[in-house]
Structure formats: structure tokens, C-alpha cells
Steps between C-alpha positions, in 0.01 A plus 500: 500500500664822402460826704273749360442857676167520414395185672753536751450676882724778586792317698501320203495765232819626723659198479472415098613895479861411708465206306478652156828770614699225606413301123616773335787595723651190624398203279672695179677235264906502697349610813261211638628206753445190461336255687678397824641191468647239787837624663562136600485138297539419147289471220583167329390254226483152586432172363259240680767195522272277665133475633454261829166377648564573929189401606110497429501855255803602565840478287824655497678674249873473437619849276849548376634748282502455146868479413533344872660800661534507855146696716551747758501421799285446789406446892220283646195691466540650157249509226453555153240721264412268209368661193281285329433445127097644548681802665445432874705532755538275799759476781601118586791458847794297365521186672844314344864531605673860507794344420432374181516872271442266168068472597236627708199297621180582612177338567143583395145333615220559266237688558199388293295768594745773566593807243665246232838580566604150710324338238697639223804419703395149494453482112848581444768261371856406481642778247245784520648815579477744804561826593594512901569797689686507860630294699352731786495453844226575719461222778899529610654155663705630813793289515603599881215370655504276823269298375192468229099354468445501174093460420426406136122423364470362167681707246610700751785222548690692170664799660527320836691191330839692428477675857494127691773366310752834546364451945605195478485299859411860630115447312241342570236478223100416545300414171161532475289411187128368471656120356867441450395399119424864515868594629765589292859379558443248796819284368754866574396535849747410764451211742348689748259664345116535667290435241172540550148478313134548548364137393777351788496771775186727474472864511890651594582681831701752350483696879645173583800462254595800587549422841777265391714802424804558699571818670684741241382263195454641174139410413404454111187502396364425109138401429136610445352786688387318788835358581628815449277690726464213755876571535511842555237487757665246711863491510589780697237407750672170515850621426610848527879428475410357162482696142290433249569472122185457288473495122104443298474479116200738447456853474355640879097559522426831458380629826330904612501643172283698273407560116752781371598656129863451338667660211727412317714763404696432189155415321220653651359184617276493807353191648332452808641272758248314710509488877602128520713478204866688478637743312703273314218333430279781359835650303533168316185480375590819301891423464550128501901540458533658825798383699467308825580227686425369874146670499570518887646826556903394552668500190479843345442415161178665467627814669358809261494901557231647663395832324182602687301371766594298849543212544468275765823236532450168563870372410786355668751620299541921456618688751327824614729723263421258223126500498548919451296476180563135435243182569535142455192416272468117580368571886438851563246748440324828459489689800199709353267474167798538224878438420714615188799259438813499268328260269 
């Protein structure tokens, strides 16, 4: 929907007028920016080497390089963006060796009813191409720890399974799935591994895992929402010496917000943003080849300028001198009816 004064209210006439001087003045041919990019990672094409079934719906995928150069490297608890051939983008942990800089591996469970993406992922075959982008690190393995409880639930186990190999007899990891046909990588596990599932146990105590933790211990966390939020409720009732480390795969809930207007600078553009959807999600309805990446408000990627309005910050990444003007699109907000962004 394009902004027209005639239609428009006054704050809004205001803003298309700023928004027409700055067209004119700033976005000349030599004179506009381009679109930020990521400051850390690597974009890469890869090569699918080899498709594995792991379990009930989920396989791995082994990607090299196509002349076999060596990878960058990584730490427990990295993850790659994965481009797809449709055009989406998903983010999957990597869950093989960091020592081996000739592949990557990671793990995806399909989602028959999901967005399409894990299903796409699961159509793919030994020799199709891919363009990756990362490693990045946002659920960091600390290697001085005392002493570690790692909790995995189904394909949570992929971020988590680097992280109990580097802890070595200092881990101690708990599996949970629904059935362990449903469990991916059972046969990597050390030894001592607590594996348990619904059809043999029952419902989980997670309160009650928890409590296994040793003073000090370096608690990890990966799994659906309820695990996830089960955890933070509990462990520093149960453990206060403890800290927590939790990772989820999804995008957070949108939570107290309200409709609001944004325009898009560089063309004119205005869309509406809803009050349970995000501003990423309203720009790419308009501008599909928008940059972003962890849709969770740590990364940066989707950091953009601010040229009118407030906005209310809901990230984890700028500082107070960075969001001067500047927002991170994928969690925060409008702190009023309209924003103008360097788009």
C-alpha cells in the first residue's frame, strides 16, 4: 500500500513529507547505503554430500565445500542460516565434530504441517546445492565450568550433542523424546547417558532433573517451549548457584503490542504491521529480500535506521548509544502509531 496525502492523517502527511526530502536528498544514485549486512559468519556455497535417516522424520545432512576446501570454524553451540532453493531461510544447530573443517552436519525433523521449509529440507539430495550463512554463535559452551546438566528434548539433542562431548566426564546429559524411534542419534551418546521417553517413563519432572544439578553447574537447556519455560521457572528456586543456558528454534510470541504504520523509505512503501505479528514480518510482505537471520532479537542482522518515530526495543543486542535512531526489526516495535526506516 503506498502512502497517499490525501488519504493519509496528518502525522502521516508529516511523515511521507520527511520522507519525500530524504528521497530526494539522501537516496540520490552514489549517495544511498546499502542494506546492512552480518559483521560476523560467512556466506558459503555448499554441496549436500550425504542425506542420513536419524530417526522417525528426521535426517541429517552432511555439506562440504565444492572443491573440498576446508569450513570455518566452530564451538559447540553454533548454527547455520540455510538458504533454500524456494528462497526460505531456516537456521539448523550443527551437531558433528568441530574438528573436522572438511563438513558440517546438521539435523532436521519434518514438519508436515509447519511453513514448508523442514519439508523442503527433507526433499533434498546428495549433490543439490546450498547457500549457508554463519557459523554463528548464540547458545555459547563455557569450557571452565565445574560441572554441567545438559537437558535435550527431541531435536533439541543437535546443539546440545557437540557441548556433551567437549564436557566430557564433567557432563551429564538427560534425553527426553516422546519414543526413542522418535530420537535422533541414540548410538553417539555416551554410556551414561539418561535417556528418557514418554511411552517408558510418563510425563518428565523437569523441576526434578534439575535438582540433579551440582552447585556452580552450567545448566543447558534445548527444547520446546514448555521445557524451556519449565526451566526458567524452576532452577533458581532449586539452584541459585547454578546458570542457565537455554537455546529454542522459533521466533518468540509476540506479547503487549499494538497495530502501527511503517514506511519504507527508499520506496515509499507503507504497510501496516499487526499487533501480533513483527515488523519483520509486515516489511517482508512488501520486501521479501530483506536481510535477517535469528528472528529473536540477538544477532543484529536485521538492524535498520530509524528515521521517524519511537520505537520501543525489545532486543538483546544494541546498546543504549546504538538504538539512537537504530531498531532491530525482527523483535521490536513502534513505540507510537508510525515509523520511517532506511529501507
Amino acid at each position: 500500500m503506498t502512502v497517499r496525502e490525501a488519504d493519509a492523517p496528518a502525522g502521516l502527511r508529516a511523515l511521507a513529507a520527511a520522507m519525500d526530502v530524504y528521497k530526494r536528498v539522501v537516496t540520490a544514485p552514489g549517495m544511498a547505503r546499502s542494506n546492512p549486512v552480518r559483521r560476523s559468519g560467512f556466506d558459503l556455497d555448499v554441496v549436500v554430500r550425504a542425506v542420513h535417516a536419524e530417526a522417525a522424520d528426521v535426517i541429517s545432512l552432511t555439506l562440504e565445500r565444492p572443491g573440498g576446501e576446508r569450513l570455518p570454524s566452530w564451538r559447540p553451540g553454533s548454527h547455520l542460516d540455510v538458504f533454500l532453493p524456494s528462497g526460505r531461510q531456516r537456521q539448523y544447530s550443527l551437531c558433528g565434530y568441530p574438528s573436522d573443517r572438511r563438513r558440517y552436519r546438521i539435523a532436521v525433523r519434518r514438519i508436515a504441517d509447519g511453513d514448508g521449509g523442514s519439508v523442503e529440507m527433507h526433499g533434498l539430495r546428495p549433490g543439490d546445492t546450498l547457500r549457508i550463512r554463519g557459523p554463528r554463535n548464540a547458545f555459547t559452551f563455557v569450557e571452565n565450568a565445574p560441572s554441567y546438566l545438559f537437558l535435550a528434548a527431541g531435536i533439541g539433542i543437535t546443539p546440545i550433542l557437540p557441548m556433551v562431548r567437549a564436557a566430557g566426564s564433567r557432563g551429564r546429559l538427560v534425553y527426553l523424546g516422546r519414543r526413542r524411534e522418535t530420537m535422533p542419534f541414540l548410538d553417539e551418546l555416551p554410556a551414561r547417558a539418561d535417556i528418557r521417553t514418554d511411552d517408558e517413563a510418563g510425563p518428565h519432572d523437569i523441576a526434578g532433573i534439575l535438582a540433579t544439578a551440582k552447585p556452580g553447574a552450567a545448566v543447558y537447556v534445548c527444547g520446546p517451549p514448555p521445557v524451556l519455560e519449565a526451566a526458567q521457572r524452576s532452577l533458581f528456586v532449586i539452584n541459585p548457584t547454578a546458570s542457565l543456558h537455554t537455546e529454542r528454534f522459533s521466533a518468540l510470541p509476540v506479547t503487549g503490542g499494538h497495530d502501527f504504520d511503517i514506511t519504507l523509505a527508499r520506496t515509499g512503501i507503507s504497510v501496516r504491521a499487526g499487533s501480533t505479528e513483527t515488523a519483520l514480518e509486515a516489511i517482508r510482505r512488501v520486501k521479501p529480500d530483506v536481510v535477517y537471520s535469528c528472528r529473536q532479537g540477538f544477532c543484529g542482522t536485521c538492524r535498520i535506521r530509524v528515521l521517524a518515530g519511537e520505537v520501543d526495543h525489545r532486543d538483546r543486542l544494541l546498546t543504549d548509544g546504538d538504538r539512537a535512531g537504530h531498531m532491530l526489526t525482527c523483535v521490536s516495535r513502534a513505540d507510537g502509531d508510525a515509523l520511517v526506516l532506511d529501507l
